[in-house]
SELO-582729 format. One line per field, with one value per residue (C-alpha): residue in three letters; residue number from 1; z, y, x. Coordinates in Angstrom, 2 decimals, decimal comma. Layout:
N
code (ALA|...)
pos (NUM|...)
up (Z|...)
north (Y|...)
east (X|...)
END
This chain:
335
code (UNK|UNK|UNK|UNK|UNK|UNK|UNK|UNK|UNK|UNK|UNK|UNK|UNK|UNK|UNK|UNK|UNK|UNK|UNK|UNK|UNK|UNK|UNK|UNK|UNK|UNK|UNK|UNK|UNK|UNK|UNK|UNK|UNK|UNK|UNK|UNK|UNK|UNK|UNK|UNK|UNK|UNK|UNK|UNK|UNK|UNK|UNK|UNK|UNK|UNK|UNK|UNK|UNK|UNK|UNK|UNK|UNK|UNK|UNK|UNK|UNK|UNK|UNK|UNK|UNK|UNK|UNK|UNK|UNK|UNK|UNK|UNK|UNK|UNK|UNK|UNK|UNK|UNK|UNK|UNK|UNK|UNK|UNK|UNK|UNK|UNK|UNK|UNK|UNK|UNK|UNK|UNK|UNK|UNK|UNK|UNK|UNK|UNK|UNK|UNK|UNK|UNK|UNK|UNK|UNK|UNK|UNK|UNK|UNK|UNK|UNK|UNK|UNK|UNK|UNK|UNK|UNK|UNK|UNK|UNK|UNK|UNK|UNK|UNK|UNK|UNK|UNK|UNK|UNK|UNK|UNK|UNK|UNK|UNK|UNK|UNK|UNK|UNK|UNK|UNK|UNK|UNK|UNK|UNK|UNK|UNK|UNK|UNK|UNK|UNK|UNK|UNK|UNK|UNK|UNK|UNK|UNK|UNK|UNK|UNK|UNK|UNK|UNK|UNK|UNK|UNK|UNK|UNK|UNK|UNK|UNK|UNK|UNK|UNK|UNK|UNK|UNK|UNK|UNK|UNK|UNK|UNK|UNK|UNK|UNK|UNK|UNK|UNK|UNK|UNK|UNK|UNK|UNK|UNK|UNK|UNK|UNK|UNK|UNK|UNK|UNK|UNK|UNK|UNK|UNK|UNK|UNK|UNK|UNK|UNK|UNK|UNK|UNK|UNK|UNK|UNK|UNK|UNK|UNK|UNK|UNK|UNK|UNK|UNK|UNK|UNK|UNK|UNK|UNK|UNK|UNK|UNK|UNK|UNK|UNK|UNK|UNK|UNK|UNK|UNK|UNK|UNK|UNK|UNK|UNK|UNK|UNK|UNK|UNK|UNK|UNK|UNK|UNK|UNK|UNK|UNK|UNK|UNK|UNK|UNK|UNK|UNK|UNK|UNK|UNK|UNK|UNK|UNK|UNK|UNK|UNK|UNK|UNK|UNK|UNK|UNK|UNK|UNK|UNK|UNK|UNK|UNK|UNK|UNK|UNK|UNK|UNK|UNK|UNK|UNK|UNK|UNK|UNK|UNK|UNK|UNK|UNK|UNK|UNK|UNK|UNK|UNK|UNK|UNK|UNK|UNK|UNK|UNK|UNK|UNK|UNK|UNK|UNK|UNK|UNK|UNK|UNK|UNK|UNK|UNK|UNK|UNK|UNK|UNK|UNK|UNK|UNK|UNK|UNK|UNK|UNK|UNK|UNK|UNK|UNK)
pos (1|2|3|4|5|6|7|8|9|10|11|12|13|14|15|16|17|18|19|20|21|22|23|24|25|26|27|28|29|30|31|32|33|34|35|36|37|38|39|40|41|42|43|44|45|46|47|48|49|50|51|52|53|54|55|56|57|58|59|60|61|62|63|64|65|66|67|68|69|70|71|72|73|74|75|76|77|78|79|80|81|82|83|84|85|86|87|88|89|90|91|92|93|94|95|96|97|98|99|100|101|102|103|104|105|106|107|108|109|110|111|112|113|114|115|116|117|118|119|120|121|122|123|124|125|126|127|128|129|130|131|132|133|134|135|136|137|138|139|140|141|142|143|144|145|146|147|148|149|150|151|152|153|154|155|156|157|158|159|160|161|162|163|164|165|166|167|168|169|170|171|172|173|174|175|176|177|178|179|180|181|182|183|184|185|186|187|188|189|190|191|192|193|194|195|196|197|198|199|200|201|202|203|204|205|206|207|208|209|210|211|212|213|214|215|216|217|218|219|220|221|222|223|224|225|226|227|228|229|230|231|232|233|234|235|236|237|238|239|240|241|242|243|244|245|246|247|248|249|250|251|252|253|254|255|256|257|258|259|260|261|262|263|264|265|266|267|268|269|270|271|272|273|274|275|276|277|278|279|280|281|282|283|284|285|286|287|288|289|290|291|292|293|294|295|296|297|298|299|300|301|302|303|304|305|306|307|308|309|310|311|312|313|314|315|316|317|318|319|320|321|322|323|324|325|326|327|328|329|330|331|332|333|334|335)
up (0,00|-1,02|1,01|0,07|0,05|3,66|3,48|1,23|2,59|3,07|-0,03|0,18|-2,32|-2,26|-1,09|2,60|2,54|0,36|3,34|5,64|7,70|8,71|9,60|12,69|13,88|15,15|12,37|12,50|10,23|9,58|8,98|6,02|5,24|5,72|2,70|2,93|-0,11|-0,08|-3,53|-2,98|-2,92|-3,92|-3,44|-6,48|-6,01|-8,68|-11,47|-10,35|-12,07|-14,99|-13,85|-14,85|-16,34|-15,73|-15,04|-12,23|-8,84|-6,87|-3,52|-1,42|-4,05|-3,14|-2,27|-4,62|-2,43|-3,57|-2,11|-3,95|-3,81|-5,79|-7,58|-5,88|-2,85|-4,51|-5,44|-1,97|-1,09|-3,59|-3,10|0,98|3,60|5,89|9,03|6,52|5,52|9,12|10,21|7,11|7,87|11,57|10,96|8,28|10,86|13,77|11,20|10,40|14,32|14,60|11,64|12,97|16,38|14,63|12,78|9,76|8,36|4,62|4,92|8,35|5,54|3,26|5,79|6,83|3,11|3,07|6,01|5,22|1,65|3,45|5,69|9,41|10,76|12,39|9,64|8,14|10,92|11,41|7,51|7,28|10,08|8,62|5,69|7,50|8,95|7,08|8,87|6,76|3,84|1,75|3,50|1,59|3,16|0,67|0,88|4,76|5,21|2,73|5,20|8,31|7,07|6,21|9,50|11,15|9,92|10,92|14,68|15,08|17,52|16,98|13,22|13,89|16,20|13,73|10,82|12,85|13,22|9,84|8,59|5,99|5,93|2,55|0,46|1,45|0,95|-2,27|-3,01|-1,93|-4,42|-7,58|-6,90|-7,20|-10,36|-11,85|-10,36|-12,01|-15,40|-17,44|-15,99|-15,38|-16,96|-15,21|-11,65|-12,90|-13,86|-10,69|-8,35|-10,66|-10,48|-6,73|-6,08|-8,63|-6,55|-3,05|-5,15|-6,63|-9,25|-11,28|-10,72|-12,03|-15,26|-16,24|-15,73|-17,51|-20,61|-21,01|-20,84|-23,92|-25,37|-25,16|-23,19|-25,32|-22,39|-22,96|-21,31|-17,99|-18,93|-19,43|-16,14|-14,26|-16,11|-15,25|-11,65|-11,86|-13,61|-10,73|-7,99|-9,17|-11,92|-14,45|-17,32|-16,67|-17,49|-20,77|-22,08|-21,40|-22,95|-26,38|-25,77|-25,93|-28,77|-30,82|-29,56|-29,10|-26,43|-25,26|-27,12|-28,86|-26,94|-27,86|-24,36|-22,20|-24,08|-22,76|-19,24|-18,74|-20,96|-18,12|-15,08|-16,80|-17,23|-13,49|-12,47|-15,20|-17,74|-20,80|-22,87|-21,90|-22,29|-25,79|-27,02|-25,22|-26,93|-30,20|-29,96|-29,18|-31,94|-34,93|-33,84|-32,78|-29,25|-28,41|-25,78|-23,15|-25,14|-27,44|-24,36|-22,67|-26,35|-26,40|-22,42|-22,52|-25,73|-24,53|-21,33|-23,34|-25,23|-21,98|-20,93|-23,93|-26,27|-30,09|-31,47|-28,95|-30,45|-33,94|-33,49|-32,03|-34,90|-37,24|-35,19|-35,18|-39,01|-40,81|-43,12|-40,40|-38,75|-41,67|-42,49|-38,46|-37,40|-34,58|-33,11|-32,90|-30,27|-27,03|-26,63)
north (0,00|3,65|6,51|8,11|4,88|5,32|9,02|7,97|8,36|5,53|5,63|3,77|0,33|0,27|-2,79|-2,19|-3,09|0,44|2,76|5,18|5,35|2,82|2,58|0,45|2,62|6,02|7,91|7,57|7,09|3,32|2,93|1,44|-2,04|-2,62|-3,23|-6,06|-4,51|-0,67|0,70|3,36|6,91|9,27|13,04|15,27|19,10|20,50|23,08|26,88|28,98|31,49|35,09|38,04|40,74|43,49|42,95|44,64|42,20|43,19|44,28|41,06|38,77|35,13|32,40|29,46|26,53|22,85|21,97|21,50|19,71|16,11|16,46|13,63|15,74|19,34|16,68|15,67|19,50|20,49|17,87|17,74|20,19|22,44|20,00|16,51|18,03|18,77|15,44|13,79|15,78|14,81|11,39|11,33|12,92|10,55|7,27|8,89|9,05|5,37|4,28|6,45|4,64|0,96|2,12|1,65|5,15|4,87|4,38|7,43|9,46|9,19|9,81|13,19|14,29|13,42|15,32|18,15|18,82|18,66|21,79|19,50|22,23|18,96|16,82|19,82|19,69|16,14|16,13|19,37|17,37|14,32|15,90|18,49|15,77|12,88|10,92|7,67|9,69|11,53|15,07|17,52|20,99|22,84|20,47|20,83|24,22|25,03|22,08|23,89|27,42|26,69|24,79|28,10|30,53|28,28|29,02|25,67|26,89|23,38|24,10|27,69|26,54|24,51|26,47|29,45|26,63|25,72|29,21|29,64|26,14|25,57|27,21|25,20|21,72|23,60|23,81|20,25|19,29|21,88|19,94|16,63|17,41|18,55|15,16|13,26|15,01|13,22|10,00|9,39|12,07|10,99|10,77|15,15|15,99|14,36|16,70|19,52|19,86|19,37|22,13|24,33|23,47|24,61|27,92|28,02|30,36|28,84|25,52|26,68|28,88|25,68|22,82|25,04|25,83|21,98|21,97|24,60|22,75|18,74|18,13|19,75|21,50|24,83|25,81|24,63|25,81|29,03|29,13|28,01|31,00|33,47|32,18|32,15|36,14|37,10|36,13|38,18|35,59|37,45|34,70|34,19|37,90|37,96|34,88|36,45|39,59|37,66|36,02|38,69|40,68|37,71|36,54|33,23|31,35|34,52|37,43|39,51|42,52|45,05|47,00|44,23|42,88|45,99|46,36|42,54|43,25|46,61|44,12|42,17|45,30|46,17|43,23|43,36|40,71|41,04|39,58|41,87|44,69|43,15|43,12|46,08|48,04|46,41|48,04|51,30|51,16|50,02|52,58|49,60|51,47|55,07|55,18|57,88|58,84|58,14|57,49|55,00|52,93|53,01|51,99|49,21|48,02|48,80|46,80|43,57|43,64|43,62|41,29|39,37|39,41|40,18|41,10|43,77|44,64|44,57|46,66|49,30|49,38|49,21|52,51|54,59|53,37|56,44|55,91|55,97|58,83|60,62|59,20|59,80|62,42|60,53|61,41|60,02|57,45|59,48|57,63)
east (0,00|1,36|1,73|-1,07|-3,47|-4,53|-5,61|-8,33|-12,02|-14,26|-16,62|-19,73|-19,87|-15,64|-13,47|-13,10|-9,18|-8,78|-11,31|-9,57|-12,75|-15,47|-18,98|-18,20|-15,02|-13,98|-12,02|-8,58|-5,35|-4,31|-0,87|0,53|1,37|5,27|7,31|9,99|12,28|10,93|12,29|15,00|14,14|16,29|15,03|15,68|15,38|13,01|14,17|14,57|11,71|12,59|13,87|11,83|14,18|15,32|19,19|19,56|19,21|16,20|16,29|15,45|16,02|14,45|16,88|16,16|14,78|15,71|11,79|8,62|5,36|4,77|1,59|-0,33|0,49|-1,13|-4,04|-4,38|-4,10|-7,04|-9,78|-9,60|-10,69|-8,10|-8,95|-7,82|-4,98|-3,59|-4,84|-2,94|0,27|0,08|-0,74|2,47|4,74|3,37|4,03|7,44|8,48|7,38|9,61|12,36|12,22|12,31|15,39|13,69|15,29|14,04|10,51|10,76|11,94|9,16|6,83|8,42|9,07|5,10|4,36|6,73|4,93|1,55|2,99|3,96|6,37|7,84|8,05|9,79|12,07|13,18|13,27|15,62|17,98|18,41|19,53|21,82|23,48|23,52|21,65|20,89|20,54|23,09|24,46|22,36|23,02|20,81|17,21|18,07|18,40|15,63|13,37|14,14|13,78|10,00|9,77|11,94|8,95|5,91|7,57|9,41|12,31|14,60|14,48|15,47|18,35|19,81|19,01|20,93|24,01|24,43|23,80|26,88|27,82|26,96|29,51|32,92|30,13|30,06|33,91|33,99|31,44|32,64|36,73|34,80|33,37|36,87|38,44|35,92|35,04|38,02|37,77|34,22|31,70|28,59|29,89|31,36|28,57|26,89|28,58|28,76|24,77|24,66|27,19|25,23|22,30|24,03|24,21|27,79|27,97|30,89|29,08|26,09|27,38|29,25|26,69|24,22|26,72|26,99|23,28|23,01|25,68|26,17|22,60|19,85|18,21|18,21|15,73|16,97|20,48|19,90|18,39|21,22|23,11|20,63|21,53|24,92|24,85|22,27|25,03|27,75|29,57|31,09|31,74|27,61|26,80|28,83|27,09|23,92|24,98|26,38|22,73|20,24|22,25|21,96|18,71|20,27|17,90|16,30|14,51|16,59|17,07|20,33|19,50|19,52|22,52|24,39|23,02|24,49|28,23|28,35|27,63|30,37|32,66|32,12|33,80|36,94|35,74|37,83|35,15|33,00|35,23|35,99|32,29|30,69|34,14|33,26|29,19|30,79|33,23|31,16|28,47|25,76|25,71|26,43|29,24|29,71|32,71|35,67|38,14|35,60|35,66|39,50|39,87|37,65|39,41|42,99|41,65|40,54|44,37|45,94|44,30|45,73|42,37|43,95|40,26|40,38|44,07|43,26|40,20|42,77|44,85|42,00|40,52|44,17|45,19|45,71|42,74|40,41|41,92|41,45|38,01|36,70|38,79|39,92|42,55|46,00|46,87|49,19|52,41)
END
């Protein structure tokens, strides 16, 4: 019997091995049948949502959770009354303890993740620690802390104690994960890309720019990939705002938008990315964007060909040649 067999209601005519309440009994929750071999389950964080434009962060920007809601759970949530659905999430949490206690850590596990969708501030809880820690599941600092942060604002003070411990714990998980990935990227792709996409879920910016330009590349999910870049741009990455930037002026998996192209190549520029120096330059110099003025077209451009970029060099020359001195009346380079 599944999880969600026993929260059905008794309906009249209906086998009475599939009825959550009977005639001849006071309401209650059965628990489910035990599984000898219960099928591994392995928790996968879902997909953060699109960004809405524009480029610049906004104030209080969310903090991407790794939780969600199955849909036989949002089911559950739609056809049953406030009163079943705190019953259900009780009951969950209550078969959850039980499982715990018989050391049967698996099957306690789906019961909390059960409970926690259905909104148990406790289930949230025990689910956020066993993931914090490890606990006969794999160390998952980001599912944890998002767990206990939901439990946290329902009032649960244990979540908030621990939430308040492992506050900032995530990133050097992160580094652990992002130096796994390198090891492993040569030698065994799959296991790479493994812990590439669970440091880009703990909210690594490199780790997120590159797992999402090998899925715009190699993986044929766009979509997805270009979200993970839209992350990775949003927290600071420079590499991540220059792709967007070649992105939107070409309208290459985004609109096409020249003005967007440019707020994201000046994000870029703000934090000293040649390439971003190089194209935002390159707009100024071939007249696609206005600059400020000459000067700021020649110092982003000198800029990209110290950095060691020869487009940015050639452009130079091609800009102080004596035919287009003469043509633009620029004027000659200072020594």
């Amino acid at each position: 019997m599944g999880l969600f067999d026993f929260f059905k209601k008794n309906k009249r005519g209906e086998p009475e091995d599939d009825e959550l309440y009977h005639d001849d009994k006071e309401d209650r929750w059965e628990a489910p049948e035990p599984t000898p071999e219960p099928e591994p389950q392995t928790y996968i964080p879902p997909q953060p949502p699109l960004y809405d434009e524009p480029v610049q962060k906004p104030e209080g920007w969310p903090v991407m959770e790794p939780v969600s809601i199955t849909e036989k759970v949002m089911q559950f949530l739609q056809e049953h009354t406030h009163e079943e659905i705190e019953l259900a999430a009780s009951s969950a949490t209550s078969e959850g303890m039980k499982a715990f206690q018989e050391k049967d850590f698996e099957r306690a596990r789906g019961f909390f993740q059960l409970g926690s969708e259905l909104g148990d501030h406790k289930a949230q809880a025990l689910l956020g620690s066993m993931y914090i820690q490890g606990y006969e599941v794999p160390r998952d600092l980001a599912v944890g802390r998002a767990w206990l942060r939901r439990s946290a604002e329902q009032g649960n003070r244990q979540a908030a104690e621990m939430l308040a411990k492992y506050v900032g714990e995530s990133e050097p998980i992160a580094e652990e994960m992002y130096e796994s990935a390198k090891r492993f990227m040569d030698t065994d792709r799959r296991t790479g890309l493994y812990y590439l996409s669970r440091a880009a879920d703990m909210g690594m910016s490199r780790a997120q720019y590159e797992y999402g330009i090998i899925l715009i590349r190699e993986e044929d999910d766009e979509p997805h990939g270009v979200e993970l870049v839209k992350r990775a741009a949003f927290g600071g990455y420079s590499r991540a705002m220059t792709y967007l930037g070649n992105a939107y002026l070409k309208g290459d998996a985004v609109p096409q938008s020249t003005s967007i192209a440019l707020e994201w190549y000046e994000q870029a520029v703000r934090k000293n990315d040649p390439e971003a120096q190089l194209a935002l330059g390159t707009l100024y110099a071939k007249g696609i964007a206005a600059p400020p003025d000459a000067e700021t077209t020649v110092r982003l451009l000198t800029m990209a060909a110290d950095a060691g970029l020869s487009e940015a060099r050639e452009l130079l020359q091609q800009m102080f040649s004596p035919q287009s001195a003469a043509d633009n009346g620029s004027p000659a380079p200072k020594e």
